[in-house]
C-alpha positions in Angstrom: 4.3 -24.6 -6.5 2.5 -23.5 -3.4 4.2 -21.3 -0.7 2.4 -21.0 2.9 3.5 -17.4 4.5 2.1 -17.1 8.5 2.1 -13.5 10.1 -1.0 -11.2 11.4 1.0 -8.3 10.3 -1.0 -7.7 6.9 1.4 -5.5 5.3 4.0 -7.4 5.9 2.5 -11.0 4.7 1.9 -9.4 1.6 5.7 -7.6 1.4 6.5 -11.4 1.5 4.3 -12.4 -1.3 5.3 -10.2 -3.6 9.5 -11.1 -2.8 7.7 -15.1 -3.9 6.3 -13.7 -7.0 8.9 -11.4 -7.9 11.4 -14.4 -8.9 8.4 -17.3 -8.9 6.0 -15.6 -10.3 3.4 -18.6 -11.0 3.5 -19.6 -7.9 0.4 -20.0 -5.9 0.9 -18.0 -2.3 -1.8 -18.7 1.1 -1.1 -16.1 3.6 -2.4 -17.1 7.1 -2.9 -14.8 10.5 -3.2 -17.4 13.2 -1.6 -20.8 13.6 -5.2 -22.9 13.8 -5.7 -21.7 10.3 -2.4 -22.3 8.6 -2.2 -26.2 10.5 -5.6 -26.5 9.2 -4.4 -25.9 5.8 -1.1 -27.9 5.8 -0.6 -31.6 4.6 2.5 -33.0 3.7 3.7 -32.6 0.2 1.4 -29.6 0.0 3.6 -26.9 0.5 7.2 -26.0 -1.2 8.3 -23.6 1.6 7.0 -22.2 4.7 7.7 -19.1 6.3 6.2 -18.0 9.8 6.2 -14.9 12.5 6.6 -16.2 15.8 4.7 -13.8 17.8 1.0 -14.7 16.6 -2.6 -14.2 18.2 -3.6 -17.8 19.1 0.2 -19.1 19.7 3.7 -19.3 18.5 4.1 -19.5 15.0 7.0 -22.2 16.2 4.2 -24.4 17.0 3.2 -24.6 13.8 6.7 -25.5 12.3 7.0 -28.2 14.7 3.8 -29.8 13.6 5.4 -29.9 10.3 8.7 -31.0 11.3 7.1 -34.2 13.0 5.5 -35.5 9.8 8.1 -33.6 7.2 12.1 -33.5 7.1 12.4 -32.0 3.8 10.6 -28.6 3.2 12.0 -25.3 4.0 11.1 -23.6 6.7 11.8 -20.0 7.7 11.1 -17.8 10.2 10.7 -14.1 10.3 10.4 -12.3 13.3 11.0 -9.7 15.6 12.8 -11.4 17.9 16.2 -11.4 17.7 18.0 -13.1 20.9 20.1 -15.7 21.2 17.7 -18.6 23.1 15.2 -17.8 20.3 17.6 -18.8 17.4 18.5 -22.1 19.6 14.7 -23.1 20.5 14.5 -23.4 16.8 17.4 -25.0 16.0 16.6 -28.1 16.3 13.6 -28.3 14.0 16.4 -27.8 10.8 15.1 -24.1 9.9 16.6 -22.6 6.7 16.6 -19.1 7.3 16.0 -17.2 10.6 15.6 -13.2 9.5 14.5 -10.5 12.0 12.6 -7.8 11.2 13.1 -5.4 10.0 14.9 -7.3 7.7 17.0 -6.5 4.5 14.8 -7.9 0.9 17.5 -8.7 -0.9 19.1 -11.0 1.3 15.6 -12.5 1.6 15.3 -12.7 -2.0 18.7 -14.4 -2.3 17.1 -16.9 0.4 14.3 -17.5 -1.6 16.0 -18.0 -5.1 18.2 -21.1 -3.3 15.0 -22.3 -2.0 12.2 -22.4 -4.5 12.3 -24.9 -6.8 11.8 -23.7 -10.2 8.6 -22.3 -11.8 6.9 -25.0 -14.2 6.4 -23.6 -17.6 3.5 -20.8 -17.5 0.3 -21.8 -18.7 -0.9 -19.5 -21.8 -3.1 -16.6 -21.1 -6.3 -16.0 -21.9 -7.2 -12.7 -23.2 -10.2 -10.6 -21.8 -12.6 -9.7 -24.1 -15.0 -8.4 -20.8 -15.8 -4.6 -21.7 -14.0 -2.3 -19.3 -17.4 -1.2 -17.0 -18.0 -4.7 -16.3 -14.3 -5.2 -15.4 -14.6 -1.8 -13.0 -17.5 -3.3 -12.0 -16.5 -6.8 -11.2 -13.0 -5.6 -9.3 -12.9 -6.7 -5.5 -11.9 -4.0 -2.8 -8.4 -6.1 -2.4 -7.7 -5.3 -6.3 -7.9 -1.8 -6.5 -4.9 0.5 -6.0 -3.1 3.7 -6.5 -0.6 4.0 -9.2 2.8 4.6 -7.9 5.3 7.7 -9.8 7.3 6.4 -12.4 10.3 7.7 -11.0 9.6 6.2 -7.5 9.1 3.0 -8.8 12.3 2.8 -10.5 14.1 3.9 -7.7 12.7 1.5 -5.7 13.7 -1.3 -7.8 17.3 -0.6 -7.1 16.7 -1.2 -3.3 15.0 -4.4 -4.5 18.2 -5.4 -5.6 20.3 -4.4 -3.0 21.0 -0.9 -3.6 21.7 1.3 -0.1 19.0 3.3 0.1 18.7 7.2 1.5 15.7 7.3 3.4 15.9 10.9 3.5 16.2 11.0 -0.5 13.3 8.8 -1.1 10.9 10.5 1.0 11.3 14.0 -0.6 10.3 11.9 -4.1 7.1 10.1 -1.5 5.5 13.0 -0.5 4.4 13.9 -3.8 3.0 9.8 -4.5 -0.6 9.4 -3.0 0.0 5.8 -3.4 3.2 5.8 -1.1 1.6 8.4 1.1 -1.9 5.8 1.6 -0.3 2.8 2.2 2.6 3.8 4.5 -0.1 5.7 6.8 -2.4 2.8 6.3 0.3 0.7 7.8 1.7 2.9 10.0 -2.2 2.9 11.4 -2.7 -1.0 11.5 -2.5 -2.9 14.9 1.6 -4.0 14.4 2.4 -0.3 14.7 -0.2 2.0 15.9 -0.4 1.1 20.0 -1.5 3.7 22.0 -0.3 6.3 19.9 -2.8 9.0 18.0 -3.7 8.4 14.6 -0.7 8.9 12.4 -1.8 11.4 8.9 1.2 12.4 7.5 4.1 10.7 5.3 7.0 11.8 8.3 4.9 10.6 11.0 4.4 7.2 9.1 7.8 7.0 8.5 9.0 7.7 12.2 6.8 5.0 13.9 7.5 2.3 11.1 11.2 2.9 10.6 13.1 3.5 7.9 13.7 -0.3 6.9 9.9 -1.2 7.0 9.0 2.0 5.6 11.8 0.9 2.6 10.5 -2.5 2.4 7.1 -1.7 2.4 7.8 0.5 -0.6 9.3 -1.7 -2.8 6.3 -4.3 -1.5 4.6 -1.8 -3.8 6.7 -1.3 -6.5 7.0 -5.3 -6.9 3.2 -5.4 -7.3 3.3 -2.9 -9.9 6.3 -3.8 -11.7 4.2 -5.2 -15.1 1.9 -1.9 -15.1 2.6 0.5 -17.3 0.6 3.7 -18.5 0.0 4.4 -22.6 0.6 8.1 -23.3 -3.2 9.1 -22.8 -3.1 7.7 -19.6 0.0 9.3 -18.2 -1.8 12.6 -19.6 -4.8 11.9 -17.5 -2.8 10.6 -14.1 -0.2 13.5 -14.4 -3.2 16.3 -14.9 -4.6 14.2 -11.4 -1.6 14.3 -9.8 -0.6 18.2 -10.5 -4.2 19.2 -9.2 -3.2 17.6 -6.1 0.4 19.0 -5.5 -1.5 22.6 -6.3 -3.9 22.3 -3.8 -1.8 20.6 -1.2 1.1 24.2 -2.1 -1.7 26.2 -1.6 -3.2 24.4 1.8 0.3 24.8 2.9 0.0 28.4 2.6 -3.1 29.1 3.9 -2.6 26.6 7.2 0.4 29.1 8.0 -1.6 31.8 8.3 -3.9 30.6 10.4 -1.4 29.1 12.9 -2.6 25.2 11.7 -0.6 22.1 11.6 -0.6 21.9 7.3 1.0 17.9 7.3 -2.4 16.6 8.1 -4.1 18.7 5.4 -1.5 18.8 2.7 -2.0 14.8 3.0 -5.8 14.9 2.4 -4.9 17.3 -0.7 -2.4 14.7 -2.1 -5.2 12.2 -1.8 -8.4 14.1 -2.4 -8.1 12.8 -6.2 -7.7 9.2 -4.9 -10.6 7.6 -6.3 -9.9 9.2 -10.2 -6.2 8.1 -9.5 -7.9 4.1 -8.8 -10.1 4.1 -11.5 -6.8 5.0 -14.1 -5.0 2.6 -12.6 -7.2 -0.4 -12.7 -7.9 1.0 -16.6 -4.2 0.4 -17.0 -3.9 -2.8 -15.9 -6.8 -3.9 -18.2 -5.3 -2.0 -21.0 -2.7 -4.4 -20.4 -4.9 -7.7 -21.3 -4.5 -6.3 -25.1 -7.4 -3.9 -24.6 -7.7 -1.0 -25.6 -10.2 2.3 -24.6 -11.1 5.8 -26.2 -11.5 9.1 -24.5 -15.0 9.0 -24.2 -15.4 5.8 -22.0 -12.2 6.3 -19.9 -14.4 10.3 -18.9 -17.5 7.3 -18.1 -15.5 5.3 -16.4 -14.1 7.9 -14.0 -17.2 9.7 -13.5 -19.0 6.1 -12.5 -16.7 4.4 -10.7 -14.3 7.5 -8.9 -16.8 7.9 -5.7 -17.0 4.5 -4.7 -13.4 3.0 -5.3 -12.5 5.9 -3.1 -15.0 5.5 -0.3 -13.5 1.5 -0.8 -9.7 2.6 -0.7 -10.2 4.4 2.6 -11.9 1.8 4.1 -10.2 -1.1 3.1 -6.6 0.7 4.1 -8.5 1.9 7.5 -7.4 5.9 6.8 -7.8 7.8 10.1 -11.3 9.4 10.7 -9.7 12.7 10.1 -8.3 13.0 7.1 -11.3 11.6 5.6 -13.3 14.4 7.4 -10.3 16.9 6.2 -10.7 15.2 2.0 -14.5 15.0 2.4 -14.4 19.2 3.0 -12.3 19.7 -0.5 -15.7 19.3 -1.7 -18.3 20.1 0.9 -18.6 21.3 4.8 -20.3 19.3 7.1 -23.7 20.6 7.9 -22.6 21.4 11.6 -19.5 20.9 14.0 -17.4 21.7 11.2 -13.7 22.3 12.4 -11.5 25.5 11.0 -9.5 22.6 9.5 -12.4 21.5 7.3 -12.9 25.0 6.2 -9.0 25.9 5.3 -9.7 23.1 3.0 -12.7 24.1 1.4 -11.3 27.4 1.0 -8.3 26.5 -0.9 -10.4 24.3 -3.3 -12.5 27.2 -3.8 -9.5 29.3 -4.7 -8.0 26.8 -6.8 -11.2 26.2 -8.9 -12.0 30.2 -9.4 -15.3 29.9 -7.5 -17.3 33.1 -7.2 -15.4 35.9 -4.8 -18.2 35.8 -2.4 -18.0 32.6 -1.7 -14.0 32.5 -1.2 -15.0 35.9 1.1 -17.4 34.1 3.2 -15.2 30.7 3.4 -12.0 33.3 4.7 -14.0 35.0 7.6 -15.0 31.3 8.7 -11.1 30.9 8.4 -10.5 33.6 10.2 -8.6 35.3 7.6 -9.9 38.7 7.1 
């Protein structure tokens, strides 16, 4: 079964993917930005369902459902956009769509949509088991593969809104602001073209949440949760993510203390301190989901595998989710100032890494003048 999805709002394209594979889960999904490339790909019979965004960059994503509907009666068609007025709904009426949902919209009544439309999974094939050694897995992993895991208890709350569940925004962020993975994507998102504008670069959790919405932010969430909902930790794993994960919250506690006294914004820099461990938190996470192909790894090679592979999956993460130039500047100065132009920012963070890893007093003396805090 093959599903086409059209919309140039990445995060959203793939929030749809995942609602496909949560209840079709063999199913083969093409996402496509622009309407040339999505007509280009369609033939009759190839498709089971097609959902499309109106508002695209080369033209209406209507267009391409009336190409369809002149050669094909039978497959559904949905559209999902932002647009929710009347002459919309009737310019499309007569091309026999199944669902018309605006965003943002509610998943479950999207799943519901989907389960009476998609035809039924054929049996799934049998799975071949890795036997590729874990560094040449690491090594192998594309920059669209690698990930943050997501809290435990997140993720199971978020399953409940994937059901239905009414959801309190304001309950779920205060669990979010301690999840880098949360934290990335929704500034990630809240930074991509569908969202940012003319606005300044959003780098905090509440400011992502205020331009995307609560519903986005929501579905976006459990867009997440979906794509981890067969990964699961082994006890020496948990050990290792949680130990990640504290060193984080203490720095970003004591960055929050520090920015006060010296009159600073802290969201900004207690978000760099909940992702400063980022790339250690990728390279456990991709272990995981190898450890789940019947693998299996000791100690020793998981300590290899983070000291190879931490740098780089990090410097890939921020890249690929296009973090703001600032908070990279503001994690980058956990571990070292710039050379020159360095902000008081950049040094508030260095200092409270310093403090946090004992480093000698002279240094934390000399970092707290350039602070400005003696």
């Amino acid at each position: 079964m093959r599903v086409m999805i059209l919309d140039d709002d990445p995060w959203i394209s793939d929030l749809l993917k995942q609602l496909v594979l949560s209840i079709r889960p063999v199913a083969q999904v093409d996402c496509f930005i622009d309407v040339a490339s999505a007509l280009d790909a369609w033939q009759p019979s190839t498709y089971q369902l097609v959902m499309a965004d109106w508002n695209l960059p080369d033209a209406p994503g209507v267009n391409l459902l009336q190409k369809i509907r002149e050669k094909d009666q039978d497959t559904p068609l949905i559209m999902i956009t932002g647009r929710a007025d009347r002459d919309s709904v009737l310019a499309v009426k007569s091309l026999r769509i199944s669902a018309f949902f605006t965003k943002p919209f509610q998943v479950s009544r999207v799943v519901q949509c989907l389960e009476e439309l998609l035809p039924l999974d054929a049996p799934p094939r049998a799975t071949t088991v890795s036997t590729e050694d874990l560094m040449s897995y690491l090594n192998g992993l594309s920059s669209g593969e690698l990930d943050l895991p997501l809290l435990a208890s997140v993720k199971d709350k978020l399953q409940l809104g994937y059901g239905g569940a009414l959801m309190d925004l304001r309950e779920l962020a205060n669990d979010w602001q301690y999840d880098p993975a949360l934290c990335a994507h929704l500034i990630a998102a809240a930074n991509g073209a569908a969202y940012f504008g003319l606005g300044q670069p959003c780098t905090n959790l509440n400011g992502a949440l205020t331009r995307l919405g609560g519903l986005t932010s929501v579905n976006l969430a459990i867009s997440q949760a979906l794509r981890q909902t067969n990964t699961q930790p082994d006890g020496m794993l948990m050990t290792f993510i949680q130990a990640h994960l504290d060193e984080a919250e203490r720095l970003a506690e004591r960055i929050f203390l520090l920015a006060q006294q010296c009159g600073l914004d802290p969201a900004p820099l207690q978000s760099a301190a909940l992702l400063h461990r980022m790339g250690e938190l990728c390279v456990l996470y991709q272990i995981q989901k190898w450890g789940n192909q019947d693998n299996s790894v000791d100690e020793e090679t998981l300590m290899h595998a983070i000291r190879d592979f931490a740098a780089p999956f990090a410097v890939r993460l921020k890249a690929r989710w296009g973090l703001p130039m600032v908070l990279r500047e503001l994690i980058g100065a956990i571990y070292a100032l710039p050379p020159m132009q360095v902000r008081r920012e950049q040094v508030v963070m260095r200092l409270a890494a310093a403090m946090n890893n004992g480093e000698p007093e002279a240094d934390i003396e000399r970092l707290k003048r350039l602070a400005g805090l003696t």
